[in-house]
N, CA, C and O of each residue as an XYZ file, in Angstrom:
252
protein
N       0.849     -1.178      0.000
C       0.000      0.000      0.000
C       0.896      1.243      0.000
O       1.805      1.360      0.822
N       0.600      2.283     -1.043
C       1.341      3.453     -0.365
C       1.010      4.409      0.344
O      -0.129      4.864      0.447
N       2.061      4.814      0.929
C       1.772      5.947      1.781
C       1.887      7.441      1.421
O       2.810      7.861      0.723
N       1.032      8.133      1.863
C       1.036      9.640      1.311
C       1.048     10.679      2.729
O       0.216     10.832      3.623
N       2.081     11.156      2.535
C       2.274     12.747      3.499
C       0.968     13.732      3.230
O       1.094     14.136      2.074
N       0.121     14.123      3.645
C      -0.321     15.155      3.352
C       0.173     16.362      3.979
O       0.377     16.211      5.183
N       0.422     17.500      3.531
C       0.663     19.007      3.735
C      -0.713     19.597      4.639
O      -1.879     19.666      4.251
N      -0.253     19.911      5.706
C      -1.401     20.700      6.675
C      -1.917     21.759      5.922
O      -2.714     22.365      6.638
N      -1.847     22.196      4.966
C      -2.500     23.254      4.744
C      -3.851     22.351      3.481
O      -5.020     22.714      3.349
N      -3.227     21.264      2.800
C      -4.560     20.363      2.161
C      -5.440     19.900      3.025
O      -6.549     19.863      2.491
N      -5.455     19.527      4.120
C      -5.828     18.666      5.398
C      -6.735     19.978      5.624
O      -7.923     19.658      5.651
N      -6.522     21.410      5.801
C      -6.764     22.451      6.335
C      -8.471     22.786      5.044
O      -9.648     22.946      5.367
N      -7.731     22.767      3.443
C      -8.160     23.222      2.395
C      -9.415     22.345      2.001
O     -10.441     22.743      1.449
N      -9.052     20.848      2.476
C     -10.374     19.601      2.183
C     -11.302     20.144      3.578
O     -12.500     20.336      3.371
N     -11.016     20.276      4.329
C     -12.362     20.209      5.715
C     -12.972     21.268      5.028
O     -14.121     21.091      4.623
N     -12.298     22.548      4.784
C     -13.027     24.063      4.770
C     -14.241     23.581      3.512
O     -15.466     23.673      3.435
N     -13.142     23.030      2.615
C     -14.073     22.905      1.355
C     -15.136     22.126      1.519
O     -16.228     22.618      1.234
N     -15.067     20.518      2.088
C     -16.391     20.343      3.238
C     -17.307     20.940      3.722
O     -18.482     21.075      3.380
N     -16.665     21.340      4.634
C     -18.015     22.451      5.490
C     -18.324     23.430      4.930
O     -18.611     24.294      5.758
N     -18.442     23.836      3.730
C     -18.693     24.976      3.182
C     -19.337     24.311      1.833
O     -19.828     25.243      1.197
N     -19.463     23.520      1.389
C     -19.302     22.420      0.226
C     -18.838     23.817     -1.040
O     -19.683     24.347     -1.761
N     -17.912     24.044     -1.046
C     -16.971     25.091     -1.676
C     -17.094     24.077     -3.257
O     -16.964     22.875     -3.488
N     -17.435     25.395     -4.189
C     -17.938     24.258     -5.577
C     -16.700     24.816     -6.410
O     -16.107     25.771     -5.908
N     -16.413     24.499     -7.188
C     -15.790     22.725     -7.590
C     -14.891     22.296     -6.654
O     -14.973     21.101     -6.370
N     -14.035     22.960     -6.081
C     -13.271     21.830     -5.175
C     -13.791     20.764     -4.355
O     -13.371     19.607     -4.388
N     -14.739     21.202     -3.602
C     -15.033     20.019     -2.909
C     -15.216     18.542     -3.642
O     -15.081     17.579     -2.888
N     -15.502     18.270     -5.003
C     -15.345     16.847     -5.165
C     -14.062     16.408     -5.179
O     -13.765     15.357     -4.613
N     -12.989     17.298     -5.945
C     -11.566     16.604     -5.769
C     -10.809     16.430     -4.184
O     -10.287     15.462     -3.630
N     -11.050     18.015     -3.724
C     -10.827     17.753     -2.387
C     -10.745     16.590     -1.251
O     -10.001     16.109     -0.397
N     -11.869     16.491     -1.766
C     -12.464     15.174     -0.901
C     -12.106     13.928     -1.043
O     -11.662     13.151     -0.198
N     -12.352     13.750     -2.317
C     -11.939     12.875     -3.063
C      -9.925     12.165     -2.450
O      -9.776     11.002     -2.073
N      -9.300     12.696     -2.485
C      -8.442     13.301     -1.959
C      -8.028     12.549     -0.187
O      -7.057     11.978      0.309
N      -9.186     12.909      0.205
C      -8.776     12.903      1.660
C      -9.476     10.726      2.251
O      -9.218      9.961      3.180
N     -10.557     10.670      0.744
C     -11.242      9.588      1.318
C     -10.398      8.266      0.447
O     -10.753      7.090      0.360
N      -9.788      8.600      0.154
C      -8.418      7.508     -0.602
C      -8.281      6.452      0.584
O      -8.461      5.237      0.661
N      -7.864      7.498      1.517
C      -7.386      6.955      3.142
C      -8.360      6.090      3.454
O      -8.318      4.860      3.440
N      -9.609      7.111      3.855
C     -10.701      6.307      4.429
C     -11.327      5.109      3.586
O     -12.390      4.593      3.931
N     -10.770      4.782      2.707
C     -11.274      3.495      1.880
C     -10.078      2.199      2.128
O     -10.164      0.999      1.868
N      -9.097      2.902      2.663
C      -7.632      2.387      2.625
C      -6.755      1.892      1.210
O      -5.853      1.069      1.053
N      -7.400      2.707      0.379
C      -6.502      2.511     -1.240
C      -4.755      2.966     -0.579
O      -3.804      2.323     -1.023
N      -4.483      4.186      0.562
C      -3.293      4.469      0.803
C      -3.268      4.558      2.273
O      -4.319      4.485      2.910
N      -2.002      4.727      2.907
C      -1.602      5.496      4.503
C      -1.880      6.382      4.464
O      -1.545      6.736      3.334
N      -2.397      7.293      5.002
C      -2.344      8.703      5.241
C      -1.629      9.022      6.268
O      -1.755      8.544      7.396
N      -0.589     10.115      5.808
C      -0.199     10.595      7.606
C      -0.099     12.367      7.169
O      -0.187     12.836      6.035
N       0.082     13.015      8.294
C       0.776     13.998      8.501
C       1.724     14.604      9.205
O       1.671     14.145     10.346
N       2.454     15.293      9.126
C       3.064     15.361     10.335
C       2.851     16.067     11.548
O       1.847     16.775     11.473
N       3.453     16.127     12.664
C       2.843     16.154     14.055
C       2.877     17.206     14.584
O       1.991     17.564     15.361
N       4.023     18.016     14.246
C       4.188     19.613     14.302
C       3.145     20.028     13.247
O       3.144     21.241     13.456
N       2.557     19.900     12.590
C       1.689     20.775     11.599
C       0.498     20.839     11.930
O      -0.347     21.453     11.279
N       0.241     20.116     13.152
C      -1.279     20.339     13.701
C      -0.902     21.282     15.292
O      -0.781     20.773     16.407
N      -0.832     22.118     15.091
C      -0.536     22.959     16.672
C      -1.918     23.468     16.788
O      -2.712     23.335     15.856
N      -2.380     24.309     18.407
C      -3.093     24.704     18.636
C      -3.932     25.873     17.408
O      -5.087     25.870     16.982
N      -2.517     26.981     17.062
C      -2.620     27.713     16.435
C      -3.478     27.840     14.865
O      -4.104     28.790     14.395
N      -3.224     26.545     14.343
C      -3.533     26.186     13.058
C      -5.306     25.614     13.396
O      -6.366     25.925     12.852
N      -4.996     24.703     14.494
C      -7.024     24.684     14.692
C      -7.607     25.406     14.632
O      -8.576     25.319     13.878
N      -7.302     26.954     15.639
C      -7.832     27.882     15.606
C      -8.386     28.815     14.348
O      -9.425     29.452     14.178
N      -7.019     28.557     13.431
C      -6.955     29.045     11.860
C      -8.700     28.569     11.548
O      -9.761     29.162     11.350
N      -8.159     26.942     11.660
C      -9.247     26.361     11.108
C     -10.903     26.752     11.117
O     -11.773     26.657     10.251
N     -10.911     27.209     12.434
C     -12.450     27.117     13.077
C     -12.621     28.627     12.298
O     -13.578     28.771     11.537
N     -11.582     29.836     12.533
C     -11.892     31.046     12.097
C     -11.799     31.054     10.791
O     -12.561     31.818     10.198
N     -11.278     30.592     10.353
C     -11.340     31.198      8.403
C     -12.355     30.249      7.871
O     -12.536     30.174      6.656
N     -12.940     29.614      8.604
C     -14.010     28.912      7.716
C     -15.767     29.567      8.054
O     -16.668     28.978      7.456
N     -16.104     30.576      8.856
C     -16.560     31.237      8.965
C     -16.566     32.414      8.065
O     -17.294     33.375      8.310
């Protein structure tokens, strides 16, 4: 199986586009993130790229 790094800021770019169902991205977006959840690949990210700071990002710019 391979494994794929995702970049915190795609991880960041698929939810928003989610919760917003942001048109056209959200099908690739997604698309994207549910590779994993089917297990076609690994998903990881790394561990420093999720800090408090960046949640916060999250919750506010998607408003």
């Amino acid at each position: 199986m391979k494994k794929v790094l995702f970049d915190s800021d795609v991880i960041i770019d698929v939810i928003i586009d989610v919760m917003v169902n942001r048109q056209p991205f959200v099908a690739n977006s997604s698309l994207a993130l549910n590779t994993v959840a089917i297990f076609k690949v690994e998903g990881y990210i790394a561990g420093h790229a999720v800090t408090p700071e960046r949640l916060l990002e999250l919750v506010f710019r998607s408003k």
